[in-house]
C-alpha positions, 0 to 999 in steps of 0.5 A, a space after each residue: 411569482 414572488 411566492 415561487 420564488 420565496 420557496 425556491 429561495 427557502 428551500 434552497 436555503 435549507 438544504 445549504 443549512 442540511 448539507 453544512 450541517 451534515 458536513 460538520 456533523 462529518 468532520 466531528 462525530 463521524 470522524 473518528 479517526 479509524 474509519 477506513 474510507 474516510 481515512 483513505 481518502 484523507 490520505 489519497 487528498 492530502 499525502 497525494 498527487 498525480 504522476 507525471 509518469 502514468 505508469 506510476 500514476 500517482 505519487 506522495 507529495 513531498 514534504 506532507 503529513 497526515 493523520 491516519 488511522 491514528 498514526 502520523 504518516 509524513 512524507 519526506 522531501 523526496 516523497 517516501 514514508 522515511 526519514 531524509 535520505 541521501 541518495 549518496 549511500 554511505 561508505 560501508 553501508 548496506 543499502 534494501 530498498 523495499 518496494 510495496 503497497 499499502 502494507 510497506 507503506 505502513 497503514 494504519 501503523 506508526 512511522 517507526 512500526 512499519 515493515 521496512 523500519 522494524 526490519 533495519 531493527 532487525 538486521 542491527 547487529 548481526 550484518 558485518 557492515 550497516 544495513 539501511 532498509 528504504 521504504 517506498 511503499 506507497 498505498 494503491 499501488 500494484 506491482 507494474 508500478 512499483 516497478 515503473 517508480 523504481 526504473 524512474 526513481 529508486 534506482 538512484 539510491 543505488 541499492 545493494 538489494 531490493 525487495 520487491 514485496 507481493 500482495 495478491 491485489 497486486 495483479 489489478 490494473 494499472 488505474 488512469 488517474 485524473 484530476 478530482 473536482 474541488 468538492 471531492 477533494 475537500 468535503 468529507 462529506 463526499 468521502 462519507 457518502 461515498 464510503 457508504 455507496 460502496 458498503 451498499 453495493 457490496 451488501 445488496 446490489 450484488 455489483 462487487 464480488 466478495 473477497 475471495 472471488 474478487 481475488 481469485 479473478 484477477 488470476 484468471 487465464 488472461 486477466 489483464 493486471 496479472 499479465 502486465 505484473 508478470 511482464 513487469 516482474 520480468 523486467 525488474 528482474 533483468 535490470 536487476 541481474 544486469 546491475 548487480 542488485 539482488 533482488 528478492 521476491 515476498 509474499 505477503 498473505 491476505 490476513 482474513 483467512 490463514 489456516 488453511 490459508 485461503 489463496 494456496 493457488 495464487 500462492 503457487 502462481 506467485 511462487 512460480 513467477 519468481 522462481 521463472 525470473 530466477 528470483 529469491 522468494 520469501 513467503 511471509 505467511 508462515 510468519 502469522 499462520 499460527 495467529 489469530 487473525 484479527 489480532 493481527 488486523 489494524 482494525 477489525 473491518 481493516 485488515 491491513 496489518 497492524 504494527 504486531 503483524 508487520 514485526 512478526 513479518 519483518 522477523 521471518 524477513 530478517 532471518 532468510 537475509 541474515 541466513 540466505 543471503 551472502 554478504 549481507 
């Protein structure tokens, strides 16, 4: 009994001794600082929070900053990668208020390179009055609840436009979010394993489409997240009309593939949605159709787009609103 023991007791001991030892080795040689799944894990733990709203379902936590992908992303105190804001608009002041994902959010580009910021640079100067551009883009979220946290929240920053900006992922479901266990929430190990269950799923068990197909089903007939986004676009675009906000629908390419442009049949639908609301559309792929697309990409396994892209984005933005909009 003792000698069972003994072992159980010695075998127990060294696998404490293997997973700290594959924790550390984590947090230092693995840790590169780009590595995506790591880094969106960094940034779901500790820029993150559960909403008390579930159509929003998940939210920044204010005042917090992280690290990620090499760039500072710090959250102000009223939960956006922004500068403080005062809910008051200014006296004279132009007011957009852009809404997104990821991509507005800034992934994987520096707080002065996001979209929103290299638009108000943009627009300096060739308005009549001053034009503030807010973001409130915020990672994982699709259109249903950009549109839940603008009805909750941002329409207090009383808005002359907003842009509600469409990435083709913006048709998945909404997600019910729960409470993580504290492992999961401190140990990088479990973000590395898991970032790497996932690759090998996608490589050899065949359980997660490719790219192109895994986009094309979330616009089938009947799928789910893109009725609920057509359903919510509709909304906002009656809050809107009935408010006197102008409201301007983007479209934001998937960067993997831009000549010939790999999703021409969502691009269509997108379109055509806006044009159902009697919205204003913007399509953002003519601004980077002529690049290359990886130097368009925050890293090469990580398409987001990097700080060149979203300039070259926010410069086709900037010219329809100085163009196309009255009054701006």
């Amino acid at each position: 009994m003792k000698r069972w023991l003994g072992n159980f007791l010695a075998l127990a001991g060294s696998a404490a001794v293997m997973a700290a030892g594959f924790e550390v080795a984590c947090r230092t040689v693995l840790d590169t600082g780009v590595q995506y799944h790591l880094e969106m894990w960094k940034y779901a733990v500790g820029l993150k929070r559960i909403s008390a709203d579930p159509e929003i379902g998940h939210e920044h936590l204010p005042g917090s900053h992280a690290n990620l992908m090499g760039h500072e992303a710090a959250i102000n105190s009223q939960g956006l990668r922004d500068r403080e804001i005062a809910l008051a608009k200014p006296a004279g002041t132009k007011r957009i208020l852009m809404l997104g994902d990821s991509i507005i959010f800034g992934w994987g580009v520096g707080q002065d390179e996001t979209l929103p910021v290299q638009l108000e640079r943009d627009l300096a100067g060739t308005t009549g009055d001053p034009v503030e551009v807010i973001n409130a883009g915020v990672g994982n979220y699709n259109t249903a609840m950009e549109v839940a946290y603008f009805l909750a929240h941002g329409i207090a920053y009383t808005p002359d436009i907003v842009i509600l900006n469409y990435f083709i992922n913006d048709a998945e479901p909404t997600p019910v979010y729960r409470d993580v266990p504290w492992l999961a929430r401190h140990a990088y190990a479990y973000a590395v394993l898991g970032g790497a269950w996932d690759g090998f799923k996608r490589r050899f068990t065949g359980e997660e489409q490719d790219w192109r197909s895994y986009y094309a089903s979330l616009y089938a007939e009947g799928a789910p997240g893109w009725q609920q986004a057509q359903k919510k676009v509709g909304e906002l675009a009656a809050y809107c009309r009935s408010h006197g906000i102008r409201l301007i629908m983007t479209n934001i390419p998937e960067l993997r593939e831009l000549k010939p442009y790999a999703f021409p049949d969502v691009q269509s639908k997108i379109r055509d949605l806006a044009a159902a609301n009697s919205i204003k559309y913007v399509d953002l792929l003519p601004a980077v159709q002529a690049e290359d697309p990886k130097t368009l990409w925050v890293t090469v396994p990580d398409p987001h787009p990097n700080a060149r892209a979203q300039a070259l984005m926010a410069r086709e933005l900037a010219g329809y609103l100085t163009k196309g909009v009255p009054g701006l």
